[in-house]
C-alpha positions in Angstrom: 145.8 39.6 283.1 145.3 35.7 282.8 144.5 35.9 279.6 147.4 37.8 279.0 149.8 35.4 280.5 148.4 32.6 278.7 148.6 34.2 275.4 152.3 34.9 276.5 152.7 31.3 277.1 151.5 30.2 273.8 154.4 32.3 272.2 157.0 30.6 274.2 156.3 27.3 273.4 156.1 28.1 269.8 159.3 30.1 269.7 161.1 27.1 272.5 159.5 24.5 269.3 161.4 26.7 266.7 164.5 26.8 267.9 164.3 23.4 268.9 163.4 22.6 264.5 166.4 25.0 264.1 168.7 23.4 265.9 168.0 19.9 264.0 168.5 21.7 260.7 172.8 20.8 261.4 171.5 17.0 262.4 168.6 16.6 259.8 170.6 18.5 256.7 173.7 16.0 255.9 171.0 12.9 255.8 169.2 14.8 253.7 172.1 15.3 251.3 173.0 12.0 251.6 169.4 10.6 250.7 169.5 13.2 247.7 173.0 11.9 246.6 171.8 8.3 247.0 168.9 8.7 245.4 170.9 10.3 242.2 173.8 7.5 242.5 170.9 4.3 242.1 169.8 5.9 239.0 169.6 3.6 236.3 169.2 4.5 232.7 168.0 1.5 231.1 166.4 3.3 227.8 168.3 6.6 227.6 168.1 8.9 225.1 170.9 11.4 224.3 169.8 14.4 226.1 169.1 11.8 228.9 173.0 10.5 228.9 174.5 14.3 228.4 172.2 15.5 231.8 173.4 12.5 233.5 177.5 13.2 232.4 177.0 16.9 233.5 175.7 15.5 236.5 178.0 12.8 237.6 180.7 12.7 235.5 184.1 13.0 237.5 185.9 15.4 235.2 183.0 17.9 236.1 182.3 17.4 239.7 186.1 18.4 240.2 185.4 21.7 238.0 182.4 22.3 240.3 184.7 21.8 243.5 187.4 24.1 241.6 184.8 26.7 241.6 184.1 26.4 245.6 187.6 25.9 246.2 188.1 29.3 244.1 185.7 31.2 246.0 187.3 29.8 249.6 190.2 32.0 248.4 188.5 34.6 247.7 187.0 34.8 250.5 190.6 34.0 252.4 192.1 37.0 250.7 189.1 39.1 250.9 189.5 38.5 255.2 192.7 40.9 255.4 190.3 43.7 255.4 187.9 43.0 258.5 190.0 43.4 261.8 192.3 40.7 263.1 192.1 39.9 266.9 194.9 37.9 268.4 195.9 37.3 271.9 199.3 36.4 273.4 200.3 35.1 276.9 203.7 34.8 278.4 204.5 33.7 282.1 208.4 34.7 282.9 210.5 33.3 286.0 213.3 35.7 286.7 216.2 33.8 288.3 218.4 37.2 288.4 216.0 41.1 288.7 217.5 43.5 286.5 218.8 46.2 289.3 220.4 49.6 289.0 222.9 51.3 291.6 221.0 54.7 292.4 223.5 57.2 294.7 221.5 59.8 297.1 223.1 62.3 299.1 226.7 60.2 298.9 224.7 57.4 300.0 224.7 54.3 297.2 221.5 51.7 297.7 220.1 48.9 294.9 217.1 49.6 293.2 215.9 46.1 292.0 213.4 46.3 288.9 210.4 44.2 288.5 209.7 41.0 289.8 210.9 37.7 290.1 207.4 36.0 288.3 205.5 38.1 286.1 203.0 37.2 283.6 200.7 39.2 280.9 198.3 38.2 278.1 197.5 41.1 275.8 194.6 41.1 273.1 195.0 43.0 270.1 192.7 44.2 267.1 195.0 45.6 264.2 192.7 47.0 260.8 194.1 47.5 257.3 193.0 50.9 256.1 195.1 51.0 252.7 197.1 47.9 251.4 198.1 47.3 247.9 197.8 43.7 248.5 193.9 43.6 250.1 193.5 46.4 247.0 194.1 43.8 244.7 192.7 40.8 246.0 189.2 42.9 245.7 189.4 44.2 242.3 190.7 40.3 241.2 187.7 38.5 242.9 185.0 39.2 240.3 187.4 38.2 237.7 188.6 35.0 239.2 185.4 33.8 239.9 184.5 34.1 236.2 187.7 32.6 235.4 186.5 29.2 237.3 182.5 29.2 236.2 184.3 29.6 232.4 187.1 26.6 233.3 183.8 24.7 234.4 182.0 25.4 231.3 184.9 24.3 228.9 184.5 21.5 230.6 181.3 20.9 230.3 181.4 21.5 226.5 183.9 18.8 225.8 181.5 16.4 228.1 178.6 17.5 225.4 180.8 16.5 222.5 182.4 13.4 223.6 178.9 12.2 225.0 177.0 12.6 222.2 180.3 11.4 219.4 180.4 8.4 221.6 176.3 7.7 221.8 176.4 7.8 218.0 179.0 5.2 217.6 176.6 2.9 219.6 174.1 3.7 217.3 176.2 3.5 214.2 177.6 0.2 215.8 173.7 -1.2 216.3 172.9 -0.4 212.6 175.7 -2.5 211.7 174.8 -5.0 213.3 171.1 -4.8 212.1 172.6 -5.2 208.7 175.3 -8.1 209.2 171.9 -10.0 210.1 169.8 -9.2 207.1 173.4 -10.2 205.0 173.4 -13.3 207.3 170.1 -14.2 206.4 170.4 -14.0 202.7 173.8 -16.0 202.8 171.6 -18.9 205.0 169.2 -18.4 201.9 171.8 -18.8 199.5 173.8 -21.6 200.9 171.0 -23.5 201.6 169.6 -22.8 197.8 173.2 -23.9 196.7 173.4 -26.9 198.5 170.3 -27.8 197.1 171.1 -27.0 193.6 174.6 -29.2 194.2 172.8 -31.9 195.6 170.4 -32.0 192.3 173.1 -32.2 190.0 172.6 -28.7 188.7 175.9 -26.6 189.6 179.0 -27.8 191.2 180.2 -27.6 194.9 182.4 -24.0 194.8 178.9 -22.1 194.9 177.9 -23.8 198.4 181.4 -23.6 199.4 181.8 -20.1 198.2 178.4 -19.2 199.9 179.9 -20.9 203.4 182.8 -18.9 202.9 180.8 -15.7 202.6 178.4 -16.6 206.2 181.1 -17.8 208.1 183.0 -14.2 207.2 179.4 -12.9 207.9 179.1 -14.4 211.1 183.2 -13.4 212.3 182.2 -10.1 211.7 178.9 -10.1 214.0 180.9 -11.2 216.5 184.2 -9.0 216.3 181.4 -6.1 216.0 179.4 -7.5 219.0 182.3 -7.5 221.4 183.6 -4.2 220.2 180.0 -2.5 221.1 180.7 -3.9 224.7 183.9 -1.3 224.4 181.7 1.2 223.3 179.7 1.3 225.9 182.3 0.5 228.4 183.6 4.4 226.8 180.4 5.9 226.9 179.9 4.9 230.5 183.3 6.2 231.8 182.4 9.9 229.9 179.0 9.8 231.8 180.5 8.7 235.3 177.9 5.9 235.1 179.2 2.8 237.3 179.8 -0.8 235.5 177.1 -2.7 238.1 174.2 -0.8 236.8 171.8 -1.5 233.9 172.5 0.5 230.9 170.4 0.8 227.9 170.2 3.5 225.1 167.1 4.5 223.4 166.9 5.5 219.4 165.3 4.8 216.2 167.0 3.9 213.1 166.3 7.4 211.7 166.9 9.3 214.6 170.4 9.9 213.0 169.2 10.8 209.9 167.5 13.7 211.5 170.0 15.0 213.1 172.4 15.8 210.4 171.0 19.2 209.2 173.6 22.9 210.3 172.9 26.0 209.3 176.2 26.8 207.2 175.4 30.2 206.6 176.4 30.9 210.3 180.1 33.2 211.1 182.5 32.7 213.8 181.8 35.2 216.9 184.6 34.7 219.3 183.1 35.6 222.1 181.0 33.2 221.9 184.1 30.6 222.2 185.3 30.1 225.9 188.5 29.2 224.8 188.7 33.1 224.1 186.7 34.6 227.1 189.3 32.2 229.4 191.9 34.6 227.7 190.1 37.9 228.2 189.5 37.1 231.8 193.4 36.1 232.3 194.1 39.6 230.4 192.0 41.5 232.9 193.5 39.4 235.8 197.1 40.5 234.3 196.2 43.7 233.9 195.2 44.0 237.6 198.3 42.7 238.8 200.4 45.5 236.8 198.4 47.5 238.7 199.0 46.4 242.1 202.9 46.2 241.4 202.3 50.3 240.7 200.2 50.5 244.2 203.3 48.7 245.5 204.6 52.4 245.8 201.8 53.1 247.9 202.2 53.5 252.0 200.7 51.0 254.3 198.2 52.2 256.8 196.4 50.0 259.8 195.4 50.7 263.1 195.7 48.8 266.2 194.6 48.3 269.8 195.1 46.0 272.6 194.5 45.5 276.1 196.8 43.8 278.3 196.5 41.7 281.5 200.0 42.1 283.8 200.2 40.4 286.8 203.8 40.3 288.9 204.5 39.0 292.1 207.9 38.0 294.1 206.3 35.0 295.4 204.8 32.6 292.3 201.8 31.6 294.3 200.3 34.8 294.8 201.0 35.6 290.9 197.6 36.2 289.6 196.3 37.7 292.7 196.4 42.1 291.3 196.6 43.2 287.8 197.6 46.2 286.5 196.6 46.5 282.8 197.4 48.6 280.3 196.1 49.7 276.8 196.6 51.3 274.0 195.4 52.0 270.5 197.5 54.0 267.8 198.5 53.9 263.6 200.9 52.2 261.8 202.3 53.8 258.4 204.7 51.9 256.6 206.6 53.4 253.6 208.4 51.7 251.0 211.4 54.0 250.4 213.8 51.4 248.0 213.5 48.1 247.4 216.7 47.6 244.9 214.3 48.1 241.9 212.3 45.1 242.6 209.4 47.0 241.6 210.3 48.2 238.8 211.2 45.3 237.2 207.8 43.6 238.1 205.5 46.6 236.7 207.9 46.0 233.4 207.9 41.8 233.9 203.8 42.3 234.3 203.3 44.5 231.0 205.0 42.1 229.2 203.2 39.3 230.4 200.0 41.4 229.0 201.5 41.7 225.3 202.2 38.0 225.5 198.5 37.6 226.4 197.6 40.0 223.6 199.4 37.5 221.2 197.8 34.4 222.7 194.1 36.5 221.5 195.9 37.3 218.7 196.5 33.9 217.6 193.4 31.9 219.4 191.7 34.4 216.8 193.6 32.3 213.8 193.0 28.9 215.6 189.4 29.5 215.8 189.0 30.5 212.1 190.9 27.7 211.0 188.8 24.8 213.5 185.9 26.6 211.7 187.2 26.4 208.2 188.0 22.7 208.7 185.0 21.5 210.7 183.0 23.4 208.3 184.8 21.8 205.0 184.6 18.3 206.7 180.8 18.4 207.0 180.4 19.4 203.5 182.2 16.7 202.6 180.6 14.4 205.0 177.2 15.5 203.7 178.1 14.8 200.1 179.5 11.5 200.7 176.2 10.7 202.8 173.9 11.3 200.0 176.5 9.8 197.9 176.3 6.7 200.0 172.6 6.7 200.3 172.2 6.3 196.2 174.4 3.9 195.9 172.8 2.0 198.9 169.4 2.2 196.6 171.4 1.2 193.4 173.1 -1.7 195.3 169.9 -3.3 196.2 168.7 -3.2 192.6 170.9 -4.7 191.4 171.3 -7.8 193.7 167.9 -8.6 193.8 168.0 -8.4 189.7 171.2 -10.3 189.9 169.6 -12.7 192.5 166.5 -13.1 189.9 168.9 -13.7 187.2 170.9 -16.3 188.7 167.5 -18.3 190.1 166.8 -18.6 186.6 170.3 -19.8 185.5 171.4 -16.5 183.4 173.9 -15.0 186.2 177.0 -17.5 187.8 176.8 -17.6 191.6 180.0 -15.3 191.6 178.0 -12.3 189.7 175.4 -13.0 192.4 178.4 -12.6 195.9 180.3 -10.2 193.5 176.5 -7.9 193.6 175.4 -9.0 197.7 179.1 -7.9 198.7 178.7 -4.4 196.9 175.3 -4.3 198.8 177.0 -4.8 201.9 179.6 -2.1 201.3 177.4 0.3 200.3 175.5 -0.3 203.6 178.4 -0.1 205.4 179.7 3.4 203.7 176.2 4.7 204.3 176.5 3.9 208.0 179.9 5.4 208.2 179.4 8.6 206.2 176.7 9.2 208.8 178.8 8.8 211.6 181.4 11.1 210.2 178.4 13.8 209.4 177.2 13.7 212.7 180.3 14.2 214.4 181.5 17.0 212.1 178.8 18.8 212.5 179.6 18.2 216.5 182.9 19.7 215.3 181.0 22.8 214.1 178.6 23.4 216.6 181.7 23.3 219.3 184.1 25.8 216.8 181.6 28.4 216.5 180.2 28.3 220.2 176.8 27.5 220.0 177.2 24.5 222.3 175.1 25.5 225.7 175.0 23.7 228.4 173.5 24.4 231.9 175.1 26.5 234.6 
């Protein structure tokens, strides 16, 4: 029997320490969630890559926290409209002083006497549970819930798409904007190299001064534009920053290669447009389906509403106030309510007709989302083409460029080629460079263009 009770004991004390953790879980939780979200907001990403900056955006970028609250804030009204159908308890008190009884004259055998009703304080509070059996309204609510929760998670992902794009369009321009840079140095240093071999020349007797001049004309442009593109990559990640949600006082550095570009460049172009796989065009089936539903419920409108109720109420009355509350006589009573819609002026009508139309407009909208998505296709498609030819077109020239200076550059060393021939052939180096870097840019951010028009970005749920 000891034993017994011991053993008993035991079980107590671990079910009294249970409860006790499970009652800390409402203290312990929100700390949690705020070391969680504390931890996430002192992340630093001072050698990001791109995948690295579009998991951070999707993370902590405003645009898409507010789609993620959209979707809870959906599902609350779901939820609020789905309530109608579990049963609604409400409770009412009144307390009356009567200053003046209602009282009737009642005549017996030729004999008149006052029959006073009531009295003078009286009091009730009833509770009552009412239940909606058939409504048109509740009817609806639970046929739309499935559709407007998809409706939100899509909203959310559209969002989430464009983050994709403008994320990664925005990392290359840093990149493309760094390559720049890498070449206004190498065209700095051979315009130090020159001016200094001009000057020298000058100095000797052997040319006169427009070559060093020419050649101090050429770095000081050289070093204007290191600094004009300097300050504008501050800009650019200043822009990058804002699409990832990532705050001004933290370090922020990006990590690449110089042909980590280069490899990103190559598409599939053999691929067709499948709108489904477009959200644009899902966002329009869902708001069909959701339109389609509510033509519905306008014809349910027709339909009877049914509920039951029942309540119980507390009546206390009493001449004198003190002694008020001192009997009850309660009462209950449970029962059905039917309510017919007989005629309504035609207001139904005219929304069942209003709603159909409202579906063929949709029906147009797919119609022509259809032609919009073909034609984003069409172009985005053309424009990498074009972007890819220009790119190898660049690249050549970039190789040809480069011959020919450093012949040019050989040439004028040896007194065959003017100092002109020699910035005429460094400038079209530079350009080429520049081109290069540019048709690049424009290839990778077409080919953004394509990804997005035939819906193959993913991103995560």
């Amino acid at each position: 029997m000891n034993n017994k009770l011991n053993t008993l004991n035991i079980y107590m004390k671990r079910y009294n320490l249970i409860l006790l953790l499970l009652s800390c879980i409402p203290i312990l939780l929100p700390g949690a969630l705020r070391a969680q979200t504390t931890v996430r907001d002192q992340q630093t990403l001072s050698n990001a890559t791109l995948q690295e900056c579009i998991d951070y955006a999707l993370s902590n970028k405003p645009g898409v926290q507010q789609s993620v609250i959209d979707e809870e804030i959906g599902e609350r009204d779901i939820k609020s409209a789905l309530s109608g159908w579990l049963p609604q308890i409400n409770g009412n008190g009144t307390f009356n002083h009567n200053f003046k009884q209602q009282s009737q004259v009642l005549t017996t055998n030729g004999q008149s006497s006052l029959l006073t009703f009531g009295a003078k304080n009286t009091s009730a509070f009833v509770l009552q549970a009412d239940q909606q059996f058939l409504n048109a309204g509740l009817i609806q609510a639970s046929k739309t819930a499935k559709y407007f929760r998809q409706q939100y998670k899509q909203n959310t992902e559209n969002t989430k798409i464009n983050t994709v794009v403008d994320v990664s369009k925005a990392f290359y321009d840093i990149l493309t904007s760094k390559e720049q840079l890498n070449i206004i140095n190498e065209n700095i240093a051979r315009l130090q190299k020159q001016f200094k071999d001009a000057s020298a020349q000058y100095e000797a007797g052997l040319v006169d001064k427009t070559d060093f001049q020419r050649a101090q004309i050429s770095l000081s442009n050289s070093k204007a534009d290191m600094k004009r593109t300097t300050e504008l990559l501050k800009s650019k990640y200043a822009y990058l920053r804002e699409l990832m949600g990532y705050t001004a006082d933290k370090e922020f550095g990006l990590s690449y290669a110089a042909g980590d570009m280069e490899k990103d460049i190559a598409l599939d172009t053999a691929q067709v447009v499948d709108y489904q796989s477009r959200v644009e065009y899902r966002l329009l089936e869902t708001q069909r389906q959701l339109q389609r539903i509510n033509t519905s419920y306008n014809k349910w409108s027709y339909v009877p509403t049914l509920s039951g109720f029942y309540n119980y109420g507390f009546n206390y009355q009493n001449q004198e106030l003190s002694d008020l509350y001192n009997t009850n006589y309660p009462s209950s009573v449970i029962g059905l309510k039917l309510s017919i819609p007989i005629f309504q002026g035609g207001k139904r009508t005219q929304e069942i007709r209003k709603s159909q139309l409202q579906e063929r407009r949709i029906d147009l909208d797919l119609a022509n989302t259809k032609n919009q998505i073909n034609t984003q296709y069409e172009t985005a498609m053309a424009t990498y083409k074009a972007n890819l030819n220009d790119l190898n077109t660049s690249k050549a020239n970039v190789e040809i460029s480069r011959q020919v200076y450093n012949t040019i550059k050989l040439q004028y060393d040896e007194g065959i080629k003017t100092y002109l021939d020699l910035m005429t052939s460094e400038t079209d180096l530079r350009t080429a460079q520049i081109n290069y870097l540019n048709s690049l840019y424009s290839l990778l951010s077409s080919k953004l263009d394509v990804k997005q028009a035939l819906g193959t970005i993913t991103v995560n749920p």
